[in-house]
C-alpha positions as a Markdown table, in Angstrom:
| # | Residue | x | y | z |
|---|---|---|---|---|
| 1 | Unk | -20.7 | -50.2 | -11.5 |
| 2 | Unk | -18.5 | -47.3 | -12.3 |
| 3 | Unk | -17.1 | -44.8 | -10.5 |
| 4 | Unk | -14.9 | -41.7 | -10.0 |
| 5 | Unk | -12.9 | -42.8 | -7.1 |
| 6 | Unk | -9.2 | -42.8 | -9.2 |
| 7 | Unk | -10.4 | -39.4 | -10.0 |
| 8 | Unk | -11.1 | -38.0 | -6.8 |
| 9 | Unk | -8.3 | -39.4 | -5.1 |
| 10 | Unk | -5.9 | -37.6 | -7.3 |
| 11 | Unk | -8.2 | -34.1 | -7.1 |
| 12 | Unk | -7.8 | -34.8 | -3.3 |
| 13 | Unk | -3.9 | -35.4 | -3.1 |
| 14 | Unk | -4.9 | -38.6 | -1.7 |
| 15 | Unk | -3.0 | -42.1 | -1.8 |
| 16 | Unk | -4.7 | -45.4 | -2.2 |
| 17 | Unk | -3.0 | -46.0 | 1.7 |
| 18 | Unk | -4.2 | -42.8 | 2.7 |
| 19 | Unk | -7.7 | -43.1 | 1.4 |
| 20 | Unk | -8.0 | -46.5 | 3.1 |
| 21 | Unk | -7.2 | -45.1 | 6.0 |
| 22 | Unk | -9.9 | -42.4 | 6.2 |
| 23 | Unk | -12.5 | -45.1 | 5.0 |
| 24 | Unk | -11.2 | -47.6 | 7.3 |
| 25 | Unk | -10.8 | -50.4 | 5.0 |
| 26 | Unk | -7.7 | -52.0 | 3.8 |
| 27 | Unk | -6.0 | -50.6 | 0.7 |
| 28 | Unk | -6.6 | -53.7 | -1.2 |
| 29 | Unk | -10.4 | -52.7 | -0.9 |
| 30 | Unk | -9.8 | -49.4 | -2.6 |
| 31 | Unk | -8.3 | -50.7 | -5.3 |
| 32 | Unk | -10.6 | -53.1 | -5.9 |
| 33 | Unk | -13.3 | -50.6 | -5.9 |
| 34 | Unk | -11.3 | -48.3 | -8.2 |
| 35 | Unk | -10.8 | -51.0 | -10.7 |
| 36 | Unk | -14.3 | -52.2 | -10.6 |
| 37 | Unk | -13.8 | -55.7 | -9.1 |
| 38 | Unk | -16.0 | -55.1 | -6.4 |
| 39 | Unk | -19.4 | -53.0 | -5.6 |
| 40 | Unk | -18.8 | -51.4 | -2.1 |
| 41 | Unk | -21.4 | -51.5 | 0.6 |
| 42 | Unk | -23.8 | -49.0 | 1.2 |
| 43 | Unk | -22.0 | -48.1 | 4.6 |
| 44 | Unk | -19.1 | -47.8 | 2.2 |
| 45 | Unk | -20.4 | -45.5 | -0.3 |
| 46 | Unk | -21.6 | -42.9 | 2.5 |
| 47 | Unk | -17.9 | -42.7 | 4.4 |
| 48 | Unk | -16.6 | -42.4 | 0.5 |
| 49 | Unk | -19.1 | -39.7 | 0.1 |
| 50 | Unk | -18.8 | -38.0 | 3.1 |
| 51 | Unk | -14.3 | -37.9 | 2.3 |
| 52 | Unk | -15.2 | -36.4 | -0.7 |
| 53 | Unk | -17.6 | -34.2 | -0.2 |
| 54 | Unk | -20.0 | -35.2 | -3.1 |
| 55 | Unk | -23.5 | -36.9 | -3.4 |
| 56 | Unk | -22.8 | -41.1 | -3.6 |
| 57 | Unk | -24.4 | -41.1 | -7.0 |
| 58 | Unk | -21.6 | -38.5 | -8.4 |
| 59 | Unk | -19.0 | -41.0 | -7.1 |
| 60 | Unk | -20.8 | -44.0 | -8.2 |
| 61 | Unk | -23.0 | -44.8 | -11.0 |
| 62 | Unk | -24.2 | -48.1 | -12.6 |
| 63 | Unk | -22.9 | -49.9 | -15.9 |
| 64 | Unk | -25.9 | -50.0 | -17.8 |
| 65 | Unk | -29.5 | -48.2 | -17.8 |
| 66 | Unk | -31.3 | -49.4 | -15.2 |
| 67 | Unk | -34.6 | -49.7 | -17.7 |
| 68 | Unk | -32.4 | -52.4 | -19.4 |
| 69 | Unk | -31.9 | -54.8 | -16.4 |
């Protein structure tokens, strides 16, 4: 799965600490979710959504088209 999260962080004036924080998860679950390592939850993806402002699937989008899989 891709996503935006780098991105936003940075447009927010965020820190990965700070972010964290908000989501209430550790920082070492940002950055694995930034780098792609690993698919948050679905609980996740809403409090990500709901810091940011923006629909989940404008955060988060898959790797390939999902008629492929």
């Amino acid at each position: 799965m891709k996503n935006r999260l780098k991105e936003l962080r940075a447009e927010f004036g965020l820190s990965q600490q700070e972010l964290a924080t908000r989501a209430g998860v550790s920082r070492q679950t940002v950055i694995a979710v930034e780098k792609g390592r690993y698919d948050p939850s679905l609980p996740l993806a809403f409090v990500l959504s709901g810091i940011f402002g923006r629909p989940i699937e404008r955060i988060f989008t898959p790797d390939t088209d999902p008629a492929q899989r």
